[in-house]
N, C-alpha and C positions, 0 to 999 in steps of 0.2 A: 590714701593717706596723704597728709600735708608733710613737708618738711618746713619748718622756722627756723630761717638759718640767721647769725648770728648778727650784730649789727655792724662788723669788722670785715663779713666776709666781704673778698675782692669776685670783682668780676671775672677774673682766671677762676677762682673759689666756683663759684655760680655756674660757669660753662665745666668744669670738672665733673660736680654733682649731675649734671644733667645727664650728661654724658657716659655715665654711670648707670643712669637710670634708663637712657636706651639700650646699654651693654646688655641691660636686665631681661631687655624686651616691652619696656614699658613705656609712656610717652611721658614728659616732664613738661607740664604748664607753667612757666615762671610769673611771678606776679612781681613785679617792684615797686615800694613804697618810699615814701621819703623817709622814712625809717627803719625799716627792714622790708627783706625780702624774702616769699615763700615760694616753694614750687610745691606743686601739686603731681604725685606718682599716678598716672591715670592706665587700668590695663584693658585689658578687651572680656569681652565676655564675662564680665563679673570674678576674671582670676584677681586674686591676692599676690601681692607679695610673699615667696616664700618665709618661712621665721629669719633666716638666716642673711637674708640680701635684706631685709627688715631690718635687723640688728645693726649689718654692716655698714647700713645710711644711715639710721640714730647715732651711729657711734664716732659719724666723724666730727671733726674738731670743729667743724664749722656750723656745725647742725645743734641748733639749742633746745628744739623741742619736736617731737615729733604728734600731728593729732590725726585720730582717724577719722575719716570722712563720714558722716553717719549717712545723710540721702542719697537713695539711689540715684540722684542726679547728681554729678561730680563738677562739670567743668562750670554750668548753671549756677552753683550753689555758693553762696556768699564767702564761705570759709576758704574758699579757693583763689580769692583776689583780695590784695590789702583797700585798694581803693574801689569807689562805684567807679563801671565802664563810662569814656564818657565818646561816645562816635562822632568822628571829626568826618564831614562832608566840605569840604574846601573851606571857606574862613567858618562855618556853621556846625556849632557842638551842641548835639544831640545824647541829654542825660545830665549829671549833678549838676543843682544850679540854674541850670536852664528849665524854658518851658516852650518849644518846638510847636509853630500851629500851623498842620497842612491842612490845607483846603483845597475844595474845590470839587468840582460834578461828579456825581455817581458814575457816569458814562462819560464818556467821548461822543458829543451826536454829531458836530460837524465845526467847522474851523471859528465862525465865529462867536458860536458860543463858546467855545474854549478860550481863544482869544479874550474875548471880553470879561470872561471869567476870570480869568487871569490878571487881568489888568486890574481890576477893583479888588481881589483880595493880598494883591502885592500893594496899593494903595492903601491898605489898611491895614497890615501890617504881619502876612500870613506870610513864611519865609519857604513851605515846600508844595509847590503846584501837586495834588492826588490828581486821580483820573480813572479812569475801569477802560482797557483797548480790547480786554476779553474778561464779558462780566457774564459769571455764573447766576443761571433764572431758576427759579422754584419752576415755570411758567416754559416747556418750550415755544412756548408764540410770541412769546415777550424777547424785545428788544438785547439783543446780547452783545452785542460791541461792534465797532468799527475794525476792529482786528488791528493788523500791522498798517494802515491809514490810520487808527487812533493812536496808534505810538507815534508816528512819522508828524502828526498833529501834537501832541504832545511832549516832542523834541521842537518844532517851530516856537509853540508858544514860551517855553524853558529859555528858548535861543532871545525872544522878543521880550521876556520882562523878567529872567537872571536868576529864575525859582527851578530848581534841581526837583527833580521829577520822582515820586512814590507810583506805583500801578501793579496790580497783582497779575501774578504768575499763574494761570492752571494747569496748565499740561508739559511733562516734561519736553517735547517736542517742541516747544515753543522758547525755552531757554535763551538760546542765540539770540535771538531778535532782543526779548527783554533785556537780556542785559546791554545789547547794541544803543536802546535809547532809552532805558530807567538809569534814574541815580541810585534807589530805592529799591527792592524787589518785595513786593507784598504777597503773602500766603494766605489765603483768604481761611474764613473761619471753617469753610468747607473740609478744605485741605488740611487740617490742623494735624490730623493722625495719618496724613499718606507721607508715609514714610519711606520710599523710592524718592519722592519730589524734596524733601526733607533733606535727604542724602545730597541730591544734586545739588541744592543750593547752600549746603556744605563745603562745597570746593567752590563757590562763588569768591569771585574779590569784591562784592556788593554787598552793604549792610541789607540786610532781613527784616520786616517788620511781620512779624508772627503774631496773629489774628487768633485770639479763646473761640473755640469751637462753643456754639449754644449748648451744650452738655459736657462741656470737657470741665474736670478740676482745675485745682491748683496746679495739684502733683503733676498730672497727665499734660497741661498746658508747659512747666519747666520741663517734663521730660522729652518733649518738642522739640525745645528750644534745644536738650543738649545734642539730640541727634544734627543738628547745625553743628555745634560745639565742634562735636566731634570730629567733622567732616573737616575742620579745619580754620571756622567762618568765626571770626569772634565777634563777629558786628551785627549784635542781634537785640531786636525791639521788639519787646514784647506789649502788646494791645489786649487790653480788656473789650471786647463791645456789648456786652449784655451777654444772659443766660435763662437758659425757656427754664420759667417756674409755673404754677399754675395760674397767675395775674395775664388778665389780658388788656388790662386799659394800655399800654404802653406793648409796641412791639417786643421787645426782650425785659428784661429786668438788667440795669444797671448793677455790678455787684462791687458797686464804691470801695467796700470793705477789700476787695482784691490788691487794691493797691498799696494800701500800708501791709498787706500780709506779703504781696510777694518782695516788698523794700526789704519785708525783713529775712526772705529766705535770697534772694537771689541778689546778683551786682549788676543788674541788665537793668538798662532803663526801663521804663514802664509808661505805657500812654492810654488812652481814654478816647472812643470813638464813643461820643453821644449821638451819633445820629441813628446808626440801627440801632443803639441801647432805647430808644422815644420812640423812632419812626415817626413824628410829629414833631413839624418845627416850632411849636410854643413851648416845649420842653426842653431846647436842645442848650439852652443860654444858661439855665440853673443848674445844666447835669453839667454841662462845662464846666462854670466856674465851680462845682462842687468837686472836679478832678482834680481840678489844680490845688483848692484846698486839703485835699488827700493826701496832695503830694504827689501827684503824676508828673511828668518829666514832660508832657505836651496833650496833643489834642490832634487828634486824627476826625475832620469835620466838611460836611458836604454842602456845596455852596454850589447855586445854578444864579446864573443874571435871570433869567427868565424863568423860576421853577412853577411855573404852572403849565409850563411848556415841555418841561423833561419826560424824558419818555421814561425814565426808572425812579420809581423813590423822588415822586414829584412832592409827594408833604412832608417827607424828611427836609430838606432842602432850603437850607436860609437865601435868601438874596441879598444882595450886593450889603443894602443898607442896614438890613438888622446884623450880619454879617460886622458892620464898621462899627454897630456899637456892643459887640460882643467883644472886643478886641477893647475897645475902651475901658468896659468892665474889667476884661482882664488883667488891664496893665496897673488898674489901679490896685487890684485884690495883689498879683505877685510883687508889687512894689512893696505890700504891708507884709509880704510874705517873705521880701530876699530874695527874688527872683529875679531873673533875667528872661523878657520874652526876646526872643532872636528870629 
C-alpha cells in the first residue's frame, strides 16, 4: 500500500510514520516530491498489512489518502515514486531529460584497442566507456574475456579520458573485483532470472544496468529489477536489447514498443542497446535513433576502432567514424525532442 501524506506534513511527521511502519514489521520506501510526499508500506513474502495497523496509518492526521499497490512488483512500480529516478554518477545524470550513450567494444582484447576506442567515442561525445572483462559465449571456443587485466585495462582507460566504466557481472565470485573497477555493474541478458546474483547486487552501492533476457516479458524483466529493489540498491537501469521471435533477418527483434510501456509502469530509467537488437552494423544508426524517439533515457552501443579485427560481434560493431555521425544524428533529433545528451 501507498501512504499520500498530506502537503503540510513536517519531516518529524515523515520519520514518525516510517517509524511506525517498521514498528509493524514492514519496510517504508519514502518518495519526496516538490509537492508532496508518499511512502510506500513494503512487506515480505507477499504479507499484508493487518486491517487494523491498515486503519491505524489511514487514520493519521497526516495521512491524506491511502492507495493500494496493484503489481506484483512494489518498489519498481511507478505508484511508488512522485518523481522518475534520475541516477547521479558524479556531475553525470542518468534518466528524465537526459539521453546517456555508452559505448564502446564488445570485449576487452588488449590495451590499445581499448585505449583508442576510448579516445574517439569520448571525442564524439559518448560520456560512459562499456567493455565485457568477462563475456558470456554461445561458443566455448570463442574468445571470453581478459578477465581481471580487462578491468585493470578498463580502469586505465576511464583514468586516460574521464568516461566512468559500465562491464557485466557473471558470477557471484567475481563481485569484489567488479565493483573494485566498474562505475556501472551490468547483468547481462543471461543472468536476468539468477536471482542469487540479483540479490547480491542488491546490497551493491553501484547503479545496476539490467539487461531483457531474449525471452523475458515486461513483467518478468520489472520483477528483476525489484529483487534489486529489494536488496536495498535503488540505482537501477533497465535495458531493452531485442527478443527471439520467429524473424531471423536481424539477430534479436527490437521490441521499440517496450519503452513507452515500461515509462508507463515503472520510474527506472530505460535504455536501448541496438547493437545485439541488429547484430548488423547498418542497422544499428536507425534503431538508435528510433530509441531516443521512444523515449529512451540513453543507448547502450558497441563501437571497436578496428571492427574487422574484434574477435566477438565483429558486424555488430560501428567504428570510430560512423560512430561520430551517429552522435550527430543524435543531437540533432534530442534537440527537437528536449533533451539533453550528456
Amino acid at each position: 500500500m501507498i501512504l499520500v501524506l498530506k502537503a503540510q506534513a513536517t519531516e518529524e511527521d515523515i520519520n514518525a510514520i516510517a517509524q511506525k511502519i517498521e514498528d509493524l514489521g514492514f519496510k517504508p520506501h519514502i518518495s519526496r516530491g516538490e509537492y508532496k510526499t508518499i511512502i510506500g508500506v513494503i512487506g515480505k513474502n507477499g504479507v499484508s498489512l493487518p486491517g487494523s495497523a491498515s486503519s491505524e496509518l489511514a487514520n493519521h492526521p497526516q495521512v491524506d489518502m491511502v492507495i493500494p499497490i496493484m503489481e506484483p512488483y512494489k518498489l519498481a512500480s511507478r505508484e511508488v515514486a512522485v518523481d522518475n529516478t534520475i541516477i547521479q554518477l558524479g556531475d553525470l545524470k542518468i534518466g528524465e531529460g537526459y539521453f546517456t550513450v555508452m559505448a564502446g567494444p564488445c570485449a576487452v582484447e588488449s590495451r590499445e584497442q581499448l585505449l583508442e576506442t576510448a579516445k574517439g567515442i569520448k571525442q564524439h561525445g559518448a560520456s560512459i566507456l562499456r567493455g565485457g572483462a568477462f563475456k558470456p559465449r554461445t561458443s566455448p571456443y570463442d574468445f571470453s574475456g581478459l578477465g581481471v587485466e580487462g578491468l585493470q585495462l578498463l580502469r586505465e582507460a576511464s583514468q586516460v579520458t574521464g568516461l566512468p566504466i559500465v562491464t557485466e557481472l557473471l558470477r557471484e565470485r567475481d563481485i569484489d573485483q567488479i565493483e573494485k573497477y566498474a562505475d556501472i555493474i551490468q547483468i547481462g541478458a543471461r543472468n536476468i532470472q539468477n536471482f542469487s546474483l540479483l540479490r547480491l547486487v542488491g546490497k551493491s552501492s553501484k547503479p545496476i544496468l539490467l539487461k531483457r533476457g531474449m525471452s523475458t516479458t515486461i513483467k518478468e524483466l520489472l520483477m528483476s529489477a525489484e529483487y534489486i529493489l529489494a536488496g536495498g540498491n535503488s540505482q537501477v537501469i533497465l535495458c531493452e536489447r531485442g527478443i527471439r521471435t520467429f524473424e531471423t533477418a536481424t539477430r534479436s527483434t527490437l521490441d521499440i514498443s517496450a519503452v513507452p510501456v515500461l515509462k508507463e509502469k515503472t520510474h527506472l530509467p530505460v535504455i536501448v542497446d541496438p547493437s545485439h537488437a541488429a547484430g548488423k552494423r547498418s542497422l544499428i544508426p536507425s534503431l538508435a535513433r528510433a530509441a531516443l524517439a521512444a523515449g529512451a533515457d540513453g543507448i547502450l552501443i558497441e563501437v571497436h576502432y578496428q571492427p574487422k579485427t574484434a574477435l566477438c560481434d565483429a558486424i555488430q560493431q560501428l567504428d570510430i567514424q560512423d560512430f561520430g555521425k551517429l552522435m550527430e544524428d543524435l543531437r540533432s533529433l534530442a534537440a527537437a525532442m528536449g533533451k539533453t545528451i550528456n
